[in-house]
C-alpha positions as CSV (number, residue, x, y, z in Angstrom):
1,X,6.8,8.0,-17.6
2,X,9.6,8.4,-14.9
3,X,9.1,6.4,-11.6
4,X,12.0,8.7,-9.7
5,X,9.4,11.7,-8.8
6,X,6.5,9.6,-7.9
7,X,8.9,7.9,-5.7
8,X,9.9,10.7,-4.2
9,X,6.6,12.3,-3.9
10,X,5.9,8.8,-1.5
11,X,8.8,9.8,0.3
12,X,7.5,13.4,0.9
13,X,4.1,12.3,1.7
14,X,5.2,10.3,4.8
15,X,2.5,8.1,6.1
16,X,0.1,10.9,5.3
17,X,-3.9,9.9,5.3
18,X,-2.8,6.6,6.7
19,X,-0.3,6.3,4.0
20,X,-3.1,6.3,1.6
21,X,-0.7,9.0,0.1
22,X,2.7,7.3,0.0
23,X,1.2,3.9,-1.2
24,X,-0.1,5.9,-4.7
25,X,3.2,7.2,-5.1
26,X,5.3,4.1,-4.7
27,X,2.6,2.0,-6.6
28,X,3.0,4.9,-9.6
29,X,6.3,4.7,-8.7
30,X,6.9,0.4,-9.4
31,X,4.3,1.1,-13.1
32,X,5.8,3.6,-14.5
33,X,7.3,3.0,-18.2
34,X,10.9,4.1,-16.2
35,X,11.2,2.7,-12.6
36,X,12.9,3.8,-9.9
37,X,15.4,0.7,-9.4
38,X,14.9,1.3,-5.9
39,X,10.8,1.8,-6.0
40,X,9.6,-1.9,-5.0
41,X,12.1,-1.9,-1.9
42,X,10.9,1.2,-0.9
43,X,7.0,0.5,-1.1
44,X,7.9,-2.9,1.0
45,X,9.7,-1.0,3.4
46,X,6.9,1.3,3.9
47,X,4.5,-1.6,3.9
48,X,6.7,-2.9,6.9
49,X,6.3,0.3,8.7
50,X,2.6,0.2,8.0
51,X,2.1,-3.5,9.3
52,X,4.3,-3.2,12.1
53,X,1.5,-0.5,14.0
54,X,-1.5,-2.9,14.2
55,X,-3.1,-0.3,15.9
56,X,-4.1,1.8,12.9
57,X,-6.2,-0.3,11.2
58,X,-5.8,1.9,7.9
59,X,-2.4,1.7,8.0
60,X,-3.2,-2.0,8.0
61,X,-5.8,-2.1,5.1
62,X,-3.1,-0.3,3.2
63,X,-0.3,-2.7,3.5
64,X,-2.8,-5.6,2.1
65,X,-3.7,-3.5,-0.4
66,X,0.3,-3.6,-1.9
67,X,0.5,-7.2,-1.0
68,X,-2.7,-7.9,-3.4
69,X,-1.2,-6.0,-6.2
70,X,2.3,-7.8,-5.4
71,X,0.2,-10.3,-5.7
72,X,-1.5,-9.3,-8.7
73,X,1.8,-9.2,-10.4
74,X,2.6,-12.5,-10.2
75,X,0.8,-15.2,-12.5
76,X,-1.8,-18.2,-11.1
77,X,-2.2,-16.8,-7.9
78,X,-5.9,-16.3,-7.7
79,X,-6.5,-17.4,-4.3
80,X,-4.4,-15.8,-2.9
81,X,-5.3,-12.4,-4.2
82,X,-9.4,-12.7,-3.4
83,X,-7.9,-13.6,0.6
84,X,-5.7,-10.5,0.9
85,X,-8.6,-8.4,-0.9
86,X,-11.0,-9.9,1.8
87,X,-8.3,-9.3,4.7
88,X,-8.3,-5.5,2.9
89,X,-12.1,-5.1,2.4
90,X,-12.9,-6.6,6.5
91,X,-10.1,-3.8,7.5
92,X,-11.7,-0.9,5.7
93,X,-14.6,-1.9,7.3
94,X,-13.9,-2.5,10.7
95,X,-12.3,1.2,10.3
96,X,-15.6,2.9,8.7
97,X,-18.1,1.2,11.2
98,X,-15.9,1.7,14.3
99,X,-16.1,5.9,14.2
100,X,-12.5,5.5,14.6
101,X,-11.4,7.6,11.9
102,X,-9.4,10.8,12.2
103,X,-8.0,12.8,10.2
């Protein structure tokens, strides 16, 4: 119900797992039935963070996985949403063909 703790679980989670971890947070964080006022600026903040290290290709996989749903969110926008879930999907892939995963 409460969006506070999830956002603050994100917070403690810090980029963990690719920020597999803090992305579930803040996106439980934005649904709940009471959100965090402050929840949506956080997750784009952290989606920032993410996009700004090209290097980690999970890292970038995750921030177009918040810009789909931000996407999601809005109405008529169904174009848009299947590029950024093929942008995601060719990410993810490019990371689990590579052998470039670490933990």
């Amino acid at each position: 119900k409460l969006g506070l703790p999830f956002n603050q679980l994100a917070a403690l989670a810090d980029g963990q797992r690719y920020g597999i971890d803090s992305l579930f947070f803040y996106m439980k964080c934005i649904i709940s039935e009471v959100k965090f006022e402050g929840g949506e600026a956080n997750l784009f903040r952290f989606v920032d963070k993410l996009e700004s290290n090209l290097s980690n290709p999970m890292g970038l996989a995750s921030s177009k996985i918040v810009l789909m749903v931000n996407e999601l969110l809005k109405d008529g926008k169904e174009d848009q949403i299947m590029s950024i879930c093929q942008e995601s999907l060719g990410c993810m892939h490019e990371v689990t063909t590579s052998g470039k995963v670490d933990d």
